[in-house]
C-alpha positions in Angstrom: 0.0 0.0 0.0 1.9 3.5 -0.9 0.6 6.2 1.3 0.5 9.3 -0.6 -1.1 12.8 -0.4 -4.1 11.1 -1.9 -4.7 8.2 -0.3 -4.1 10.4 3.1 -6.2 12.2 1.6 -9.1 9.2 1.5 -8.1 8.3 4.7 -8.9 11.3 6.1 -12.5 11.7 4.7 -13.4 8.2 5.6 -12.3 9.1 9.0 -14.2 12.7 9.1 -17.4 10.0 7.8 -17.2 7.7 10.5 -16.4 10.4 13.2 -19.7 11.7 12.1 -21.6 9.0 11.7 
């Protein structure tokens, strides 16, 4: 898995979903 700007940036908006889930 490469980490990138992009996939931090996925990561970070799946978070932000299930924070307000």
């Amino acid at each position: 898995m490469n980490w990138g700007t992009g996939e931090l940036g996925n990561w970070k908006d799946f978070i932000e979903v299930m924070l307000r889930k």
